[in-house]
ZAMARGU-4260 file (C-alpha; in steps of 0.2 Angstrom, whole numbers, plus 5000, padded with zeros to 4 digits):
<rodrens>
0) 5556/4947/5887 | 5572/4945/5878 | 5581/4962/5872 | 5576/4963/5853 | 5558/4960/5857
5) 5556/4971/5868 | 5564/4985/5856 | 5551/4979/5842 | 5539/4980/5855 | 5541/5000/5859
10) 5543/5001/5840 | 5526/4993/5836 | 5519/5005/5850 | 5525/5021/5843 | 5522/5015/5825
15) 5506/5015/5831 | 5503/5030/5840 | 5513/5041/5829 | 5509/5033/5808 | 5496/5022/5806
20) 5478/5028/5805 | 5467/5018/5812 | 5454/5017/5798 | 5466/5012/5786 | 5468/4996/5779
25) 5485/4996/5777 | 5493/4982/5788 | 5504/4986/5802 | 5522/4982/5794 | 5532/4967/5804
30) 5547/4971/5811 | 5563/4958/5811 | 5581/4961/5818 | 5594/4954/5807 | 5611/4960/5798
35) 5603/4973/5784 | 5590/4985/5786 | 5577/4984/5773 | 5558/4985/5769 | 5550/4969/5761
40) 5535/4979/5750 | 5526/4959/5748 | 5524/4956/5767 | 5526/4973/5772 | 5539/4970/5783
45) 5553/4982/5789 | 5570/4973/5796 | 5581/4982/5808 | 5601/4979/5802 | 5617/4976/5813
50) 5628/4975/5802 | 5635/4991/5793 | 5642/4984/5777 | 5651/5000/5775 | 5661/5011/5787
55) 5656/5027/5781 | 5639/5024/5777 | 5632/5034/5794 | 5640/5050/5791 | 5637/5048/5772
60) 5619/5045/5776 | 5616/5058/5788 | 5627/5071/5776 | 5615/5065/5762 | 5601/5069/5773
65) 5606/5086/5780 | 5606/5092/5762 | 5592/5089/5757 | 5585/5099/5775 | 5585/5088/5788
70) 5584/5099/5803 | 5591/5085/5817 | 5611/5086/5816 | 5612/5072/5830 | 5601/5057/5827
75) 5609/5039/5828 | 5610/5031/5813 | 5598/5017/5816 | 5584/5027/5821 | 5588/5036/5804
80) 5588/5018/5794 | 5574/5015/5805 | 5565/5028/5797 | 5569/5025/5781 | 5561/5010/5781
85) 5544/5019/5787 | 5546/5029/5772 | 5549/5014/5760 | 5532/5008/5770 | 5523/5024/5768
90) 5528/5029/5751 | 5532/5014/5741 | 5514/5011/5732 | 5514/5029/5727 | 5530/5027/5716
95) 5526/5023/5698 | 5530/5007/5691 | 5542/5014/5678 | 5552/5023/5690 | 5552/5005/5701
100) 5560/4997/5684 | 5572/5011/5683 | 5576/5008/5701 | 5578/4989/5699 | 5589/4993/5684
105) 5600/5005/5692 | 5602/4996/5709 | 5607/4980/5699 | 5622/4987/5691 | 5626/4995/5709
110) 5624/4979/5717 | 5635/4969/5703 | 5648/4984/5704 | 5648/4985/5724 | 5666/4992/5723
115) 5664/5006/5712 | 5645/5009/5722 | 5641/5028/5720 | 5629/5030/5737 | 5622/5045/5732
120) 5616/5039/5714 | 5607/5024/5727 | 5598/5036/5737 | 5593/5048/5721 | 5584/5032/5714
125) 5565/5036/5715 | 5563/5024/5731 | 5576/5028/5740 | 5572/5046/5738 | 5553/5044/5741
130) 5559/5035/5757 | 5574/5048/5763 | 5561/5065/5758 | 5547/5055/5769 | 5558/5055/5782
135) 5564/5072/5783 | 5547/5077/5782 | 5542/5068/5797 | 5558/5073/5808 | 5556/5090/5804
140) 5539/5090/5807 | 5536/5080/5823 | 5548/5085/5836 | 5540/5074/5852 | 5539/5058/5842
145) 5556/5059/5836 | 5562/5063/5854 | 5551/5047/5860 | 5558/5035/5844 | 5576/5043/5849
150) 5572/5039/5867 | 5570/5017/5861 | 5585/5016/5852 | 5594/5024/5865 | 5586/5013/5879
155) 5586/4995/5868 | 5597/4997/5853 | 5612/4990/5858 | 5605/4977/5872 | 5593/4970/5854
160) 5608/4970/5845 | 5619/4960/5855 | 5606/4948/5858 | 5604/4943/5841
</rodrens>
């Protein structure tokens, strides 16, 4: 089994021993590796990103996070995007659909002014927020599966990455 699938294949195990209910009838999200994280809402699918398109977007993430009461001082910064996806995934339809046209608005003129980009406005847009407070509810709230996610991307992170 090549590198990356097995990372998404402890990733699809944990996803579903630790978040999905079984009698739901939500789908299980699909997971890609490629250069950006992100979460696709129409084919609920959550890509694991390579490619940092700015430097000081870990430690501004993880600054972001601890402010707002993130309890875990040392998680890697994939396994915190990872996790961000889950909470795009997990909170995304319970987001109003004037706040999603506020969103697109705001991210538009972010993504048309990259230079001038203020990251914290991003994550304060009613997605990104939804996603960022799902996540540290579920970190601060579920200590063994944290240390088993942290456990995968410390065992097939980089081997996935490079293989791509």
């Amino acid at each position: 089994m090549r590198p990356s699938e097995k990372l998404k294949s402890e990733l699809y195990h944990w996803l579903a021993k630790n978040l999905l209910d079984p009698t739901s009838l939500d789908p299980m999200p699909t997971l890609y590796i490629d250069r950006k994280f992100c979460y696709d809402k129409i084919d609920h699918s959550i890509t694991l990103g390579w490619d940092l398109e700015r430097e000081d977007l870990p430690e501004a993430f993880n600054n972001w996070l601890l402010r707002h009461g993130l309890i875990w001082n040392n998680l890697p910064y994939p396994m915190l995007a990872f996790l961000h996806e889950v909470g795009h995934y997990k909170t995304i339809d319970s987001i109003p659909h004037n706040d999603m046209y506020i969103t697109w608005w705001i991210k538009g003129i972010l993504a048309y002014h990259r230079e001038k980009e203020d990251i914290n406005l991003y994550w304060n847009t009613p997605d990104e927020y939804a996603a960022n407070m799902w996540l540290i509810n579920f970190a601060n709230n579920h200590e063994e599966a944290i240390n088993e996610l942290g456990d995968i991307f410390c065992n097939y992170w980089n081997d996935a990455i490079e293989g791509n």
